[in-house]
C-alpha positions in Angstrom: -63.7 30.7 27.7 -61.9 27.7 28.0 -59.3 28.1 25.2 -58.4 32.4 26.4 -60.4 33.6 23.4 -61.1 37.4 24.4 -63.4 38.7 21.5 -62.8 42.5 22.5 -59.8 43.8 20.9 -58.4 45.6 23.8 -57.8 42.6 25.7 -54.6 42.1 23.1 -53.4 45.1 24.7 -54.4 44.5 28.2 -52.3 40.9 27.8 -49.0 43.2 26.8 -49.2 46.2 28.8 -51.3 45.2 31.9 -50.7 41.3 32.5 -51.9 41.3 35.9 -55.3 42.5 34.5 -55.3 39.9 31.8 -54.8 37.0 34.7 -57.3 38.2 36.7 -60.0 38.6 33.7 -59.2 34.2 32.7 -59.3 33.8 36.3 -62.5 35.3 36.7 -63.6 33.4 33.8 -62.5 30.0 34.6 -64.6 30.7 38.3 -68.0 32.2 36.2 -67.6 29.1 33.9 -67.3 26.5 36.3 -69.3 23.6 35.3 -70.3 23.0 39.0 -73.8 22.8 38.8 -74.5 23.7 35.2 -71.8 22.2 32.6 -70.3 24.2 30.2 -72.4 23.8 27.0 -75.5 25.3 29.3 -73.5 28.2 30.9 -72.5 28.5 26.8 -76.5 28.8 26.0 -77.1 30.9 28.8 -74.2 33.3 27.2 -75.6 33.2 24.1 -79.2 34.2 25.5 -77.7 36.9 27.9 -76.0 38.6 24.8 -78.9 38.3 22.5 -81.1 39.9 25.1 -78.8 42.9 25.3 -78.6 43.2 21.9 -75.5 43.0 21.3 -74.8 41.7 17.5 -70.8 41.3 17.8 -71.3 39.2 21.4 -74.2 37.6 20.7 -72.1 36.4 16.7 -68.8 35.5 18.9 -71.3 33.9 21.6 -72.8 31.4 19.2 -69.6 31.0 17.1 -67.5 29.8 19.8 -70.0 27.6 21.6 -70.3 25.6 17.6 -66.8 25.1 17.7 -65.8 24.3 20.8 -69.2 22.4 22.1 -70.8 21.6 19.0 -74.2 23.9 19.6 -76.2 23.5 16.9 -78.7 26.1 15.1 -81.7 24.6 17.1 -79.7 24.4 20.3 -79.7 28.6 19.7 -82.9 28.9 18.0 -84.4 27.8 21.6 -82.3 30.1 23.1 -83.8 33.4 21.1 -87.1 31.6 21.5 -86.4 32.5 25.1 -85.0 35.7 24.3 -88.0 36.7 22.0 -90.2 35.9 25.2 -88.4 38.2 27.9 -86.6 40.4 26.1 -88.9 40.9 22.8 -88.8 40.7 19.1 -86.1 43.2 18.3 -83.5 41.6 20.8 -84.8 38.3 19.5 -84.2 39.1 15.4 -80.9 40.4 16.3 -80.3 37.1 17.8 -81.5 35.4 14.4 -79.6 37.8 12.0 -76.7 36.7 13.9 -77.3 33.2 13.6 -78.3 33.2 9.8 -74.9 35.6 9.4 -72.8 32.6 10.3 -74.3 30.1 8.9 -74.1 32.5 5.6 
């Protein structure tokens, strides 16, 4: 989260009424997305997998929205993601994933 993009809308209301809270969650995030090892765009694709595997459709929509605009990710950059996801996590988690992707792209 390099730019404090929180997609839940609570965290609008953690920011006013709990500010500590709000620190600590970009702090944790600027330490989980580090780039030491892996750089960003790949911690992005990892994201992006993690939340399609859960099936989550809101995180897995924000996931591949915000690593197109801020890293340029392209559809096949995510399509070899839920190729992935389709492998370990199965073919509902993995069409979640691409109903996502074709939603944006929509």
């Amino acid at each position: 989260m390099k730019e404090e993009v929180f997609f839940s809308k609570g965290m609008k209301h953690v920011k006013e009424d709990y500010p500590d809270l709000y620190e600590a969650s970009i702090q944790l995030n600027d330490v989980c997305y580090s780039g030491k090892t892996l750089d960003y765009k790949t911690q992005k694709l990892i994201a992006i997998g993690i939340a399609a595997a859960a099936s989550d459709d809101r995180a897995v929509k924000k996931q591949i929205l915000s690593g197109m605009a801020e890293l340029e990710i392209t559809r096949d950059e995510v399509v070899d993601v839920l190729r992935v996801v389709l492998l370990l996590a199965g073919k509902p988690a993995f069409t979640k994933g691409m109903n996502a992707l074709y939603k944006i792209e929509e």
